[in-house]
Backbone as JSON, one array per atom type, in Angstrom:
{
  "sequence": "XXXXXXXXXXXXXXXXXXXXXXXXXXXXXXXXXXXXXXXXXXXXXXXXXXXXXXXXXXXXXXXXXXXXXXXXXXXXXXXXXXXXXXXXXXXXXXXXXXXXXXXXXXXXXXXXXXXXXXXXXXXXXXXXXXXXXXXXXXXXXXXXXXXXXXXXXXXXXXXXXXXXXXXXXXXXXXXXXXXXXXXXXXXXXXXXXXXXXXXXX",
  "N": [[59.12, 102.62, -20.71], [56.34, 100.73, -20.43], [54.21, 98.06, -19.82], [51.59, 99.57, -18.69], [51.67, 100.99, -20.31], [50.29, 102.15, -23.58], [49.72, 102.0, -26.42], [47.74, 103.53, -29.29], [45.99, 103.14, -32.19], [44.28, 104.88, -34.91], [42.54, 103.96, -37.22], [41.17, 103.4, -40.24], [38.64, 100.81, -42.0], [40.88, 98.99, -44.43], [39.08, 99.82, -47.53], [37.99, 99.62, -50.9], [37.26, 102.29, -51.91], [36.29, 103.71, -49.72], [38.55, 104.72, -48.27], [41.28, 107.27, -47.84], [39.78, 109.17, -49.45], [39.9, 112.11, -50.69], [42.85, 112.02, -51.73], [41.65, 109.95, -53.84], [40.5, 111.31, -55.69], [41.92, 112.25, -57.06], [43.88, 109.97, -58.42], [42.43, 108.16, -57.95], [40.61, 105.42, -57.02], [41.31, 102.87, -56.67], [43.8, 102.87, -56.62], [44.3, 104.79, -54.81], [43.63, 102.86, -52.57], [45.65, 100.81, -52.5], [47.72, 102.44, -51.42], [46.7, 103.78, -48.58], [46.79, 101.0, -47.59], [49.48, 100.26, -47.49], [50.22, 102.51, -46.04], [48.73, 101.87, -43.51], [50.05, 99.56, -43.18], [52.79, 100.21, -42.61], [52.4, 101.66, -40.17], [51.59, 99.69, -38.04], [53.92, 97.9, -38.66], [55.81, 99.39, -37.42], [54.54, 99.96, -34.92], [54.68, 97.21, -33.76], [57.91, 97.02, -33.15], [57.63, 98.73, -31.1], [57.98, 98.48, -27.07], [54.78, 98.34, -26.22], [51.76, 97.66, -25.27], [49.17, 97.7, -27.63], [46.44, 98.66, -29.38], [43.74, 98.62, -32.42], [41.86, 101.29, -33.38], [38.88, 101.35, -34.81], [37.06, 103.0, -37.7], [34.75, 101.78, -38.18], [32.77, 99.54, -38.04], [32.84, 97.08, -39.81], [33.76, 94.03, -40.38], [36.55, 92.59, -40.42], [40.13, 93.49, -41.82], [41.97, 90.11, -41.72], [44.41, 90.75, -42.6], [45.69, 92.74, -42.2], [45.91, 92.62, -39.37], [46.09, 91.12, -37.79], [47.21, 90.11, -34.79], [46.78, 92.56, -32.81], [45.04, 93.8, -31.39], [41.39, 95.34, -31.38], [39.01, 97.52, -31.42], [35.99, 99.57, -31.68], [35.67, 103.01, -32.92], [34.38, 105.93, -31.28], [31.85, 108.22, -31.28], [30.46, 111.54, -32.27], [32.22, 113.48, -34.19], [36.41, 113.38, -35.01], [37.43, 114.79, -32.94], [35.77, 113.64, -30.53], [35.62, 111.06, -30.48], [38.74, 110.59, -30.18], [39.13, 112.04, -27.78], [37.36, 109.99, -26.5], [38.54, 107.24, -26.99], [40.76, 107.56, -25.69], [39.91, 107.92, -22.8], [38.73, 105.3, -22.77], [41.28, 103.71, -22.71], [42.0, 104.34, -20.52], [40.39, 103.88, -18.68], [40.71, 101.19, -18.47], [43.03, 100.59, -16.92], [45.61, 101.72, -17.95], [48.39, 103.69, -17.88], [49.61, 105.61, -19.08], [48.95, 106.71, -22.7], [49.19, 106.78, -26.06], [48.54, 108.3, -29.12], [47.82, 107.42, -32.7], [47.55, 107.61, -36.17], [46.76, 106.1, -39.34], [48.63, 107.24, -41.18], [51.05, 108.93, -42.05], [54.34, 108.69, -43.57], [56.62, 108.48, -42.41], [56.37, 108.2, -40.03], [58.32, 106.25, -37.28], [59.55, 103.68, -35.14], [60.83, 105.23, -33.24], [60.5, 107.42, -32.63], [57.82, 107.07, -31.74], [58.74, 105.83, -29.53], [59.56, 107.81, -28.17], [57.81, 109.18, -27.65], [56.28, 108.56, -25.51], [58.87, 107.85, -23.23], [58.78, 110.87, -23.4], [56.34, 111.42, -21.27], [56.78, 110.8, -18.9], [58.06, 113.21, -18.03], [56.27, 115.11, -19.41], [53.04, 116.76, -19.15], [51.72, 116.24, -21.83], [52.0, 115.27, -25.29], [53.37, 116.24, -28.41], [53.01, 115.19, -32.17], [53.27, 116.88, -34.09], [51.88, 117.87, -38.01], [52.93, 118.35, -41.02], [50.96, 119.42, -42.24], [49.5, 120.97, -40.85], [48.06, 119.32, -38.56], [48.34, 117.4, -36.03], [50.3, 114.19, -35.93], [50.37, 112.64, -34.37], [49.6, 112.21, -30.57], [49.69, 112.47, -27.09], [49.17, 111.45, -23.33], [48.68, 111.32, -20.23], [46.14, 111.23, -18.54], [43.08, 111.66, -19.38], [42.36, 114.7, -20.92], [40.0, 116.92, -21.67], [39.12, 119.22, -22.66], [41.21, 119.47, -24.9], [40.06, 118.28, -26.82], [37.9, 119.66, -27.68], [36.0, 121.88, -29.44], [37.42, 122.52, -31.49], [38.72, 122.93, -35.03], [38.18, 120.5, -36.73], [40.49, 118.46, -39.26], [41.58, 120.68, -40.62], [44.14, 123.67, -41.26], [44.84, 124.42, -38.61], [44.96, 122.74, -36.38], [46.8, 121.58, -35.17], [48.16, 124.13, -33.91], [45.63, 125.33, -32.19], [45.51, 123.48, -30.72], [48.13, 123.38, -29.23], [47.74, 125.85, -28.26], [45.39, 125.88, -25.9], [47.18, 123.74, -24.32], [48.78, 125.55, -23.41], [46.88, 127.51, -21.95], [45.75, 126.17, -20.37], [47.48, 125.68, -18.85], [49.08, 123.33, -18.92], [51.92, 120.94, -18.83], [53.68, 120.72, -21.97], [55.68, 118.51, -24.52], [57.53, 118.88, -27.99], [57.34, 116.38, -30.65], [59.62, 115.97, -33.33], [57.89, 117.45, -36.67], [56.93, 116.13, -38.92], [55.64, 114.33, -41.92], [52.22, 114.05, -43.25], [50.17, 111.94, -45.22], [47.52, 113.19, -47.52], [46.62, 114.04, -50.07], [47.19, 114.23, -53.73], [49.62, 115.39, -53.79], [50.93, 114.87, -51.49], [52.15, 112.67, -52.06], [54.78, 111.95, -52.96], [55.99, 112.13, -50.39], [55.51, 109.27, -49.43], [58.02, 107.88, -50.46], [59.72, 107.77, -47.82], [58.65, 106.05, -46.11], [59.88, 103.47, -46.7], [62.57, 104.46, -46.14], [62.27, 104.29, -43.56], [61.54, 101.65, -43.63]],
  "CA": [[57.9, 102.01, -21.24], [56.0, 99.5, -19.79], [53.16, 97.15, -20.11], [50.7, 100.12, -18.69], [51.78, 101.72, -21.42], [49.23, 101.64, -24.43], [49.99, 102.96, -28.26], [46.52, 104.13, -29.54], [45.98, 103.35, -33.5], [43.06, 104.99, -35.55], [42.86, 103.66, -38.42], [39.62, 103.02, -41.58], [38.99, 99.52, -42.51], [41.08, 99.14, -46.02], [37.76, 99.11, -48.14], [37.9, 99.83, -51.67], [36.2, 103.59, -52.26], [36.1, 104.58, -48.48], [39.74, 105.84, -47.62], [41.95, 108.29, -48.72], [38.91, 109.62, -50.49], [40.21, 113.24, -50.99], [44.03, 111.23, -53.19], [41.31, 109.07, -54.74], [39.75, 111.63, -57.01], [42.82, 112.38, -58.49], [44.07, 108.62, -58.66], [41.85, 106.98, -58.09], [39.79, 104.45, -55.76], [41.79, 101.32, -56.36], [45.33, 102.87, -56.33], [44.23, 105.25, -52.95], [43.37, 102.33, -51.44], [46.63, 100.46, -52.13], [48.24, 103.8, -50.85], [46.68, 103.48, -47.94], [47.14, 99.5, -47.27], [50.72, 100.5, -47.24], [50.47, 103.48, -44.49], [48.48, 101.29, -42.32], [51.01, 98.12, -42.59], [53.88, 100.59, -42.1], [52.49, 102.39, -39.22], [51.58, 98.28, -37.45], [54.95, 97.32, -38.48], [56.62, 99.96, -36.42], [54.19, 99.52, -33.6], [55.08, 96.01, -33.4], [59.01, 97.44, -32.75], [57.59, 99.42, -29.45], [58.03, 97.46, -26.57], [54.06, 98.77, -25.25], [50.4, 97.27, -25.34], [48.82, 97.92, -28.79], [45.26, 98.45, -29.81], [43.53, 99.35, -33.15], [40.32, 101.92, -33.08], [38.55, 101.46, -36.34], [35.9, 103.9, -37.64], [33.33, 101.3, -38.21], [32.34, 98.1, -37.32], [33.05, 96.21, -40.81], [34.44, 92.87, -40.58], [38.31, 92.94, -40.3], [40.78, 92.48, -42.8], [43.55, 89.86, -41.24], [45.91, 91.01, -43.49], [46.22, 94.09, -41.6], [45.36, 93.34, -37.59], [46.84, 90.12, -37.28], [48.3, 90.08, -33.89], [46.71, 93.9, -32.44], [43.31, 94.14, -30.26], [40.94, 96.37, -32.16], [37.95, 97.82, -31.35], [35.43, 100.63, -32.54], [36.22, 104.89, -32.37], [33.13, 105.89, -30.66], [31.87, 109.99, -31.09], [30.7, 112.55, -33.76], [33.54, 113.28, -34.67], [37.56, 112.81, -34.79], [37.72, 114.66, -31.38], [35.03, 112.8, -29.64], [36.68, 109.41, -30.67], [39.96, 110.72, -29.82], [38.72, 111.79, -26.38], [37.06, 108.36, -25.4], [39.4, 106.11, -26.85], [41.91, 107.66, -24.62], [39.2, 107.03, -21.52], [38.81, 104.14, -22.22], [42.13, 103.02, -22.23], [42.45, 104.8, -19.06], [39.6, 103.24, -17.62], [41.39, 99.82, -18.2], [44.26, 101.31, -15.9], [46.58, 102.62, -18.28], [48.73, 104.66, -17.09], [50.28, 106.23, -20.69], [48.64, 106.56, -24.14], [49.96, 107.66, -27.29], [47.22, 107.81, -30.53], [48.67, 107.77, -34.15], [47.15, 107.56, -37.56], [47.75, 105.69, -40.1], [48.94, 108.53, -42.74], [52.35, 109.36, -41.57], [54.83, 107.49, -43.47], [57.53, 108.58, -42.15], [57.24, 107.74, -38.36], [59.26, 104.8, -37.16], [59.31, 103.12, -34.03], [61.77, 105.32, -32.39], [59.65, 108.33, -32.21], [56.74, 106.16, -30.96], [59.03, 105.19, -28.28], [60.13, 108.71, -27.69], [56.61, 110.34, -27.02], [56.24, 107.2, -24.4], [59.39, 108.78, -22.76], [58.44, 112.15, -22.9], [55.55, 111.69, -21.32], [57.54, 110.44, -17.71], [58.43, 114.57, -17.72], [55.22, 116.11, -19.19], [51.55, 116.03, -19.12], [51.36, 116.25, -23.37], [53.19, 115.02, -26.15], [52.08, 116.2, -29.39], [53.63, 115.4, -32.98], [53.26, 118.09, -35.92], [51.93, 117.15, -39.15], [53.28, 119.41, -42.05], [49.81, 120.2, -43.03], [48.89, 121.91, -39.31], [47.55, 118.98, -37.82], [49.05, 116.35, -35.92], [50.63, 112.68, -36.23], [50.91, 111.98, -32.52], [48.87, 112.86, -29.28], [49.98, 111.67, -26.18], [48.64, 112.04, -22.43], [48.74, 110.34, -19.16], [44.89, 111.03, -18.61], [42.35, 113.0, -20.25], [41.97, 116.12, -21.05], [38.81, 117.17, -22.52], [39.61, 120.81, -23.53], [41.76, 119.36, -25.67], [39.36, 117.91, -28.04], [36.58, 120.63, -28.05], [36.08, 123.54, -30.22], [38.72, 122.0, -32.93], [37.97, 122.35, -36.4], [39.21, 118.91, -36.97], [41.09, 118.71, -40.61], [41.9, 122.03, -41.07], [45.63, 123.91, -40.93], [45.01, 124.98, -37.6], [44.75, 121.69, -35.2], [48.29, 121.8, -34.11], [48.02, 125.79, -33.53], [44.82, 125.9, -31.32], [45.95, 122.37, -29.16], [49.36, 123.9, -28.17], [47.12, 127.42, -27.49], [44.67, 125.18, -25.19], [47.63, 123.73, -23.19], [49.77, 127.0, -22.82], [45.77, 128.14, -21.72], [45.24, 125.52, -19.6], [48.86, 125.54, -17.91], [49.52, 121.64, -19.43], [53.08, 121.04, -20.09], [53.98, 119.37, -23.08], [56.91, 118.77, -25.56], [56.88, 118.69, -29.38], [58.52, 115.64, -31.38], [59.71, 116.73, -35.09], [57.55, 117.85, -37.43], [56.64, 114.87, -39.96], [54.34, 114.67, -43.94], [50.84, 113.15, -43.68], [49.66, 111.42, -46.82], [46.04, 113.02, -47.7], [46.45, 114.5, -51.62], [48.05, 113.7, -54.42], [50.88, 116.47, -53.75], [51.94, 114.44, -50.34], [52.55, 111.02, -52.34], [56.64, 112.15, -52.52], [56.5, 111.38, -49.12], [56.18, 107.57, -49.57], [59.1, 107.24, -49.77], [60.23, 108.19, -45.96], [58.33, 104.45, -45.48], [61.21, 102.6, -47.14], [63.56, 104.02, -45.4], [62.28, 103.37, -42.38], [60.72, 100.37, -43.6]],
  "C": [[57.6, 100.72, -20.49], [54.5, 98.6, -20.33], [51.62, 98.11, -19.37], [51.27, 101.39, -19.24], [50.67, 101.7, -22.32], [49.6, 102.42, -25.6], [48.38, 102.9, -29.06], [46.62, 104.18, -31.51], [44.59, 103.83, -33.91], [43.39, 104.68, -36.65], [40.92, 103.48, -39.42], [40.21, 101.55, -41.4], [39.68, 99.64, -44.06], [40.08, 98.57, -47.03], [38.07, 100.16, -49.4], [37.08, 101.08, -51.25], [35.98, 104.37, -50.88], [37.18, 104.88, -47.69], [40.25, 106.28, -48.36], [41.21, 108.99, -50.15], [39.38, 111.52, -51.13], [41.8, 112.77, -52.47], [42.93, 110.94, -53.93], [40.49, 110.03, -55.86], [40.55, 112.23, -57.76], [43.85, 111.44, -59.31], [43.73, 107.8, -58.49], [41.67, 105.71, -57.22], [40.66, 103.53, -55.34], [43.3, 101.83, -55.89], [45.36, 103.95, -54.69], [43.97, 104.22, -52.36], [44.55, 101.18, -51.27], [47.35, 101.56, -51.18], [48.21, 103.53, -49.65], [46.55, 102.18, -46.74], [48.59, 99.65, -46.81], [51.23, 101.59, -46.08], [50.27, 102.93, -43.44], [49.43, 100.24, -41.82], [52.19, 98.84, -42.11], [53.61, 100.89, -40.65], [52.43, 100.61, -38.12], [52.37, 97.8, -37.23], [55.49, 97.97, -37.67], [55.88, 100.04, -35.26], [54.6, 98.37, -33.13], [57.0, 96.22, -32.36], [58.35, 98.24, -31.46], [56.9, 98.66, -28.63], [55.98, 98.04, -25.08], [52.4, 97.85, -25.98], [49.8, 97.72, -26.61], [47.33, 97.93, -29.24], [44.74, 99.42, -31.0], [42.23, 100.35, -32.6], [39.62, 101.94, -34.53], [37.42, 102.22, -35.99], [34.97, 103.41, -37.98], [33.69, 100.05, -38.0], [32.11, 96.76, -38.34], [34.02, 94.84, -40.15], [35.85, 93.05, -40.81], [39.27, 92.1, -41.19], [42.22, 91.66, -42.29], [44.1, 90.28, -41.6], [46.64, 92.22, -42.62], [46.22, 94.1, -39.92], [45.89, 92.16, -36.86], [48.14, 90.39, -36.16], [47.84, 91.52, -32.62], [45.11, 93.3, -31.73], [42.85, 95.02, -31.48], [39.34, 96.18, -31.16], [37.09, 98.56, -32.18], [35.14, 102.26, -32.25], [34.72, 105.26, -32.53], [33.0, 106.98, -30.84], [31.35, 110.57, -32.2], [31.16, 113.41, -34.33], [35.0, 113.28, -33.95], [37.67, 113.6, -32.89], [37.3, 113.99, -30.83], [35.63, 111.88, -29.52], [37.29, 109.47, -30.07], [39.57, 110.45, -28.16], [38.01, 110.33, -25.85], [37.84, 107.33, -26.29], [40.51, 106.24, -26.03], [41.17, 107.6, -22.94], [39.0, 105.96, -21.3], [39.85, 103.34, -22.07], [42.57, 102.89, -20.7], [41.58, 104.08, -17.76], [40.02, 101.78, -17.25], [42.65, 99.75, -17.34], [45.7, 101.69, -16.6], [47.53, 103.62, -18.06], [49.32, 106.16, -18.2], [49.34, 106.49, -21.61], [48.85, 107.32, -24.32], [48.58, 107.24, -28.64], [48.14, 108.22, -31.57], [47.55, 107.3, -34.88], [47.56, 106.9, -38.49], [48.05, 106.34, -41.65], [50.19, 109.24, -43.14], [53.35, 108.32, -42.17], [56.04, 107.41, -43.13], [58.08, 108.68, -40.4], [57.21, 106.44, -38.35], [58.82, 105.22, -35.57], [59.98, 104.24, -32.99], [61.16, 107.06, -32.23], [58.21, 108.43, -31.4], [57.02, 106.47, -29.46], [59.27, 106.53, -27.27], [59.27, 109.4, -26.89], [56.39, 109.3, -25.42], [57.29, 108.18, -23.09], [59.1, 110.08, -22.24], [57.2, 112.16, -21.9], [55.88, 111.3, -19.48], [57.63, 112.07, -17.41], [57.16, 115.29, -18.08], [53.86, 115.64, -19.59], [50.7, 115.58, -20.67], [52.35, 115.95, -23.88], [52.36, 115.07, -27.64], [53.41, 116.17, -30.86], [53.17, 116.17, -34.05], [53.55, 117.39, -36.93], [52.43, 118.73, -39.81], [52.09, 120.09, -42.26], [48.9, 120.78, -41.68], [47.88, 120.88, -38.5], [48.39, 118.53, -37.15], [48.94, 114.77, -35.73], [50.24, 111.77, -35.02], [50.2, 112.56, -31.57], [48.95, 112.12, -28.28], [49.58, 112.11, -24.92], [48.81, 111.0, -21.64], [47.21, 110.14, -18.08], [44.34, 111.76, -19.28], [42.2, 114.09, -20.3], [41.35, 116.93, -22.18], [39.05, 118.13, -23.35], [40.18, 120.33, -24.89], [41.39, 118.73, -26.85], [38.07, 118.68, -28.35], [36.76, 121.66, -28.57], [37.17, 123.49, -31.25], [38.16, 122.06, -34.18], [38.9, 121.48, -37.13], [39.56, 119.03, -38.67], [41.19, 119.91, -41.37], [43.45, 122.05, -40.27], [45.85, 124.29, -39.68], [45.03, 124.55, -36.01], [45.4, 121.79, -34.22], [48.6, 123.44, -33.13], [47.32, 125.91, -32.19], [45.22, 124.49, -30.5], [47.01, 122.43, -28.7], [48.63, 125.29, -27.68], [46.61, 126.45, -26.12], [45.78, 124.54, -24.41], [48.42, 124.63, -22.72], [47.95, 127.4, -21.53], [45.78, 127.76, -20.22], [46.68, 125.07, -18.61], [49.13, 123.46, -17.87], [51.15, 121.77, -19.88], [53.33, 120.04, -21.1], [55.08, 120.03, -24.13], [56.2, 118.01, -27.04], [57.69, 116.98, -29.95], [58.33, 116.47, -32.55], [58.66, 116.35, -35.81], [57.29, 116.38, -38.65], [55.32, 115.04, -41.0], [52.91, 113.7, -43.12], [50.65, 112.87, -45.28], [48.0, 111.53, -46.94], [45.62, 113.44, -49.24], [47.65, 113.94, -52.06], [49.44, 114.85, -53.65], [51.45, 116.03, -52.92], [52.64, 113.35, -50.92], [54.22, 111.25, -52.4], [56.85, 111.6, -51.43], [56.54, 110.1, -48.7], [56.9, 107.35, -49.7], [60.05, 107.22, -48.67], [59.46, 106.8, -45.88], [59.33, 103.58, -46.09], [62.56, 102.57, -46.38], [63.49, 104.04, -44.02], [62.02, 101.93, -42.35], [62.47, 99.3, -43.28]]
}
């Protein structure tokens, strides 16, 4: 890892009523949006532990809450929709001469720094690095430049993300390795998995 490295965060602003809106209608606005106050500080805190360049991508252009960015670059995830973003926030890192990026989420509470660091690694041997969410998307997307394919024709939040973007680089003769398998937090039924942030925390 190095300093043209870059770790890629998307993240919401933490705004009362506008994240984790799918938890919040079965607990509710105020306690989804602690919920997710706590995914985003975990996933920040363990970026802070990887020794690479750091920038947020927020999905709008609200006013920023220190509590959460203190210390990170941020900007704004540009596209209509999560592929588009995806794809040009990873150009534009690249256009700044990047030589790495890795994108994460903040929904995962059970990656730590040392899987961060790992896709970083992997990514010295292949041209992808992709982490598997339980619920068929994934946590992690890593690349050493763009590759468009890989965000078109996705039906973004559905079980089948992870499926058709390892088809698309078998397709497209990309190699890439997996890291393990890890929970997202988007319904009530994932909240068990809060606690995998403790003990990494």
């Amino acid at each position: 890892m190095a300093q043209t490295d870059i770790l890629i965060i998307f993240a919401k602003r933490p705004v009362y009523g506008k994240v984790k809106t799918r938890l919040a209608v079965s607990i509710g606005p105020a306690a989804a949006l602690e919920i997710y106050r706590q995914l985003l500080n975990h996933t920040l805190d363990i970026a802070t532990k990887v020794e690479v360049e750091k920038i947020i991508f927020y999905s709008d252009e609200t006013a920023p809450d220190n509590r959460t960015v203190s210390g990170f670059r941020s900007t704004t995830q540009h596209g209509v929709d999560l592929g588009e973003r995806m794809k040009n926030a990873f150009a534009d890192v690249f256009r700044q001469g990047y030589a790495k990026a890795v994108i994460v989420g903040a929904d995962c509470p059970a990656i730590d720094e040392t899987i961060v660091a790992a896709a970083f690694d992997t990514l010295d041997k292949r041209d992808v690095v992709i982490g598997p969410a339980y619920d068929g998307g994934y946590y992690l997307l890593g690349m050493k430049r763009v590759h468009p394919m890989l965000f078109e024709n996705i039906p973004w939040s559905t079980a089948t993300v992870f499926e058709k973007t390892v088809a698309i680089c078998k397709n497209d003769e990309l190699s890439y390795s997996l890291l393990p398998p890890l929970p997202d937090v988007d319904e009530e039924k994932d909240l068990p998995h809060l606690a995998k942030m403790n003990q990494h925390g």
